[in-house]
N, C-alpha and C positions, 0 to 999 in steps of 0.2 A: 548668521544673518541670512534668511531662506532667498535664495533668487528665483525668481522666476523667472520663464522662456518667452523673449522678447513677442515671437511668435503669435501669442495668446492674444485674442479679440481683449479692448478691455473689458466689457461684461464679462468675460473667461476670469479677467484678470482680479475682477473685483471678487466673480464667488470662489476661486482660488485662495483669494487673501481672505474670506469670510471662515473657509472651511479648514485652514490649515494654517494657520497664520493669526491667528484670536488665539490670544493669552484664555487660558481658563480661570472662570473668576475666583473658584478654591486655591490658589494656587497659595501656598506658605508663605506665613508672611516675614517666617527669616532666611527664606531660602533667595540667596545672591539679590538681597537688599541692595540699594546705594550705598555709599558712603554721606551721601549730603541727604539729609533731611528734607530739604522741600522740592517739591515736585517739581521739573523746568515746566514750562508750558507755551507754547508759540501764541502770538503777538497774530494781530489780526492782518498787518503787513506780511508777519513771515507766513502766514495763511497762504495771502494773495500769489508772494512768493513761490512757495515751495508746490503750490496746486500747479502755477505755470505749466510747469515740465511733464505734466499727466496728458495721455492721449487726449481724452476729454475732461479737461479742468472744472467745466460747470459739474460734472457728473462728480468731479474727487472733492470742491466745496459742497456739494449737497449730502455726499457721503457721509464728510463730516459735523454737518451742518443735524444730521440725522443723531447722530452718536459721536460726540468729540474724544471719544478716547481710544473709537476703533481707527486700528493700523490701514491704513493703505500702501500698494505695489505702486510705484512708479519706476521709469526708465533713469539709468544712470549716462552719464555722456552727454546730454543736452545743454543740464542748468550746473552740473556738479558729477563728481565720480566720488567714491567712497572705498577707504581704504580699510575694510573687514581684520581682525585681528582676533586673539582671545583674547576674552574676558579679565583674566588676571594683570594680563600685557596690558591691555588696552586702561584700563584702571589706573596702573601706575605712571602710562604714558600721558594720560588727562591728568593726573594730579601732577604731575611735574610742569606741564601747561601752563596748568591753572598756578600754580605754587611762583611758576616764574614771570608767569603775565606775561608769557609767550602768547604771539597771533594763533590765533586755534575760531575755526568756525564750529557750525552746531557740528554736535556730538548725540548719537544714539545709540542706544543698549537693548539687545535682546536677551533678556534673561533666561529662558528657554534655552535658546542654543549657549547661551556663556559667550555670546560674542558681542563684540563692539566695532561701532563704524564710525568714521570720520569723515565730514563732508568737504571734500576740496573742492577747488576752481576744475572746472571741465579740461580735458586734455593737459592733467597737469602728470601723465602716467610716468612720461621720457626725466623728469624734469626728476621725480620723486624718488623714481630707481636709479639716477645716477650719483641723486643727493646719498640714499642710503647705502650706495656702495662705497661711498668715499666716507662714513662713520664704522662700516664694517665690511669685513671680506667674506662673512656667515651673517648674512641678515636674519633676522627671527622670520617663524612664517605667520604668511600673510596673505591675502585675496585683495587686490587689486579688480576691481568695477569699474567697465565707464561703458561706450557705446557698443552695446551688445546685451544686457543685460537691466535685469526689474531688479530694484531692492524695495522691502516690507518695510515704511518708516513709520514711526508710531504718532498715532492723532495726536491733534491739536491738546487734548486737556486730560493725556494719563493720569490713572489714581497709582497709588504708592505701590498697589500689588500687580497692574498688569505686567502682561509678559512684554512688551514693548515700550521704553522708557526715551526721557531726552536726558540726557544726562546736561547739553546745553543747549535749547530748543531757538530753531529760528526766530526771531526777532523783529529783520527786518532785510533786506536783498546784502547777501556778503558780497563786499569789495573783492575781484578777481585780482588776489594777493598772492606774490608769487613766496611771502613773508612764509605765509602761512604753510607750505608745505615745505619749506627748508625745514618749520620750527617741530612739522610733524615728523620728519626724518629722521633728526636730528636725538628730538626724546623718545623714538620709538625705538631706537638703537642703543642710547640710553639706558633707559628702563629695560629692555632686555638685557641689556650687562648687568645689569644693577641684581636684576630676579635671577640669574645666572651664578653668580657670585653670593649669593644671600640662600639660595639652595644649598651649593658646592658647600660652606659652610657649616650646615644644616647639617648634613652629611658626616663630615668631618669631626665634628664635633657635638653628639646629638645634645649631650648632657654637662654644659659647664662646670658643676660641679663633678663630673665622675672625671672628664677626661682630662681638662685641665687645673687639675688644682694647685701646682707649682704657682701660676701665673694669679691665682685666686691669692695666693698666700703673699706675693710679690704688692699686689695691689694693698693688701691689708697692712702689711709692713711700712710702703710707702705712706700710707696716710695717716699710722701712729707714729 
């Protein structure tokens, strides 16, 4: 997920996001696909919303207002902070979310980098590192975003191949839920055990038919 240096004019910050930060539009269309089929897309609310927090909000609705599916930089720490992860991680930590109808706010994907960001409540840093140390004593890693820092979030109306996705696109102003980052703590810790143990596995056993076949033959006996 690119950040950029708070620093930056926003006219710096838009041709920064224009020059380095736009999905190229060959980009393959099975390389780090979704897993859900349609496209999220923000809501004209989570528009109004999510422009808020932009130095100059008229300039980040006209941006998009121009091209709905190029990404724009905005500042993290205002309206929301975002919790950066991998791709792989981040995937299983949204389908467990999703799977359990856990509180979970929008959710964004750069395919590019293979990373994924979750948008919490502002200054929810203290609250989220204490949550994830008492699920684990080795947290996975992670990048933690809030006042200090631009994240690249992807327009209002991505198509299936850019490099910037919602995987759950704003909607409408999220409720400053304290639900929601226990729930991210909680399956981010989760899903890394889970990916953790499902590798180690991997490993262990590349070939169930070479390594274990005692347990193959145990299995066949019991069900004749």
């Amino acid at each position: 997920m690119p950040v950029i240096p708070r620093h930056l004019s926003s006219s710096a910050q838009l041709r920064a996001s224009r020059r380095s930060l736009v999905a190229p539009r060959q980009t393959s269309r099975r390389s780090c696909r979704p897993r859900w089929d349609d496209v999220q897309r923000m809501t004209r609310r989570g528009i109004q919303w999510l422009s808020a927090v932009a130095d100059d909000p008229v300039m980040c609705r006209a941006h998009w207002a121009d091209d709905p599916r190029r990404p724009y930089a905005l500042p993290t720490g205002r309206l929301f902070d975002v919790v950066v992860m991998s791709q792989r991680l981040g995937m299983e930590t949204f389908d467990q979310l999703v799977r359990r109808e856990m509180p979970l706010g929008p959710v964004m994907m750069d395919r590019r980098a293979k990373q994924i960001g979750f948008l919490l409540s502002s200054r929810s840093r203290g609250r989220f590192t204490r949550l994830l140390s008492l699920e684990t004593a080795t947290p996975p890693e992670y990048r933690y975003l809030d006042a200090g820092s631009f994240v690249v979030v992807p327009g209002p109306m991505p198509m299936a191949d850019d490099r910037h996705q919602w995987l759950r696109a704003p909607i409408r102003r999220p409720e400053a839920s304290p639900l929601r980052t226990a729930s991210l703590a909680v399956m981010f810790a989760a899903a890394s055990a889970l990916i953790e143990r499902a590798d180690r596995y991997g490993e262990q056993y590349p070939s169930a038919e070479v390594e274990r076949p005692e347990q193959l033959e145990q299995v066949s006996d019991r069900a004749q």
